[in-house]
N, C-alpha and C positions, 0 to 999 in steps of 0.2 A: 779078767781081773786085773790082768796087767795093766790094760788102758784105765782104767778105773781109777789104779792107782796113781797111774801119771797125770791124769787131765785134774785130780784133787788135789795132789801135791801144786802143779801149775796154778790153778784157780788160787790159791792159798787155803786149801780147808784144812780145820782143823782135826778133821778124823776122817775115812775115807771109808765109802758106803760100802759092804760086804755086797759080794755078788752070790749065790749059789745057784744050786740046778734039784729036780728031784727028776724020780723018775715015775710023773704022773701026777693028776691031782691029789689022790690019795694020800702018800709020802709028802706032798708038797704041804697040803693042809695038818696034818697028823703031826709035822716038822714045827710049823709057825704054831698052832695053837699049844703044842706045849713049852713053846718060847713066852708065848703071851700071857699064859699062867704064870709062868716063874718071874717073868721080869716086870712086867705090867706093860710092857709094849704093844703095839696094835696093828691089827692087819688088814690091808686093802689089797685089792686086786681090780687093777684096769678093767673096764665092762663096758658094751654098747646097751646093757639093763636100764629101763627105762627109770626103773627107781636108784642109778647110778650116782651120787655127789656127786659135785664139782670140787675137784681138791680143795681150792680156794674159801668152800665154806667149810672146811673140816677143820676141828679144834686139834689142834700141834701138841699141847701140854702132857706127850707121852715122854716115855723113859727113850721110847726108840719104835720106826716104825717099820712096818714089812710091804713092800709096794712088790703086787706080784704082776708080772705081764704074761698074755697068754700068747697062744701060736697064734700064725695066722688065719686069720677068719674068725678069731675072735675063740671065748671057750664055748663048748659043747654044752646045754643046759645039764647033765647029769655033773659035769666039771664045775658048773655055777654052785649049781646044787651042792656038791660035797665044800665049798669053800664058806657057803652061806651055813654050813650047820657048825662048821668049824670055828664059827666064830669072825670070819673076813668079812668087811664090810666093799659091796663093790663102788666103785671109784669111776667118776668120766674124766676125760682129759679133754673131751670139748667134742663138740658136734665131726668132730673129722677124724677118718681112719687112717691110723699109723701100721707102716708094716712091724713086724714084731722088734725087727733093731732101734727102730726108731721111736717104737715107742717108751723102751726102756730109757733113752736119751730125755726125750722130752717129758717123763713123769719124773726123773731125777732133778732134771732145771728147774718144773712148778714146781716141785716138792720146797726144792732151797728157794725160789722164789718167794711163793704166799708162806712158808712156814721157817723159813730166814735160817735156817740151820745151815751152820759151819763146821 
């Protein structure tokens, strides 16, 4: 969280991305979809699913968005599964596998990249 906050601040953003943790898909999805009711924000989750977006084509015009990254090896199909009933829609970052640090790095950069938020 701490780096979070510094590399936002440095960059010049204007608000700086929350990080959290759950303990499991369960709590994690149970977490977001009752954010997503009350705010109108929306929720992705990193996925090797072959029916995955590409961030780049997904429409931005939310109040705020939830990008979830999984461990490594990608999540477990019952983990897919509870995030897809939940309402997450899964998300590709591009034909190549990121370890789980790194993936939260680089879906933060496309994020602000294709959906230009500061």
């Amino acid at each position: 969280k701490r780096i979070c906050e510094a590399s936002a601040k440095q960059s010049g953003q204007t608000s700086i991305p929350e990080i959290g943790f759950a303990n499991g898909a369960d709590e994690l999805a149970t977490g977001i979809q009752a954010e997503m009711r009350t705010t109108g924000e929306k929720g992705f989750f990193c996925s090797l699913l072959p029916e995955a977006e590409p961030l780049q084509t997904v429409n931005s015009d939310y109040a705020g968005v939830h990008l979830v990254i999984g461990p490594e090896g990608d999540f477990s199909r019952q983990e897919e599964q509870t995030m897809l009933k939940s309402g997450l829609r899964p998300l590709t970052l591009g034909p190549y596998r990121f370890r789980s640090e790194t993936a939260a790095v680089a879906a933060a950069a496309m994020a602000s990249i294709w959906w230009h938020r500061k």
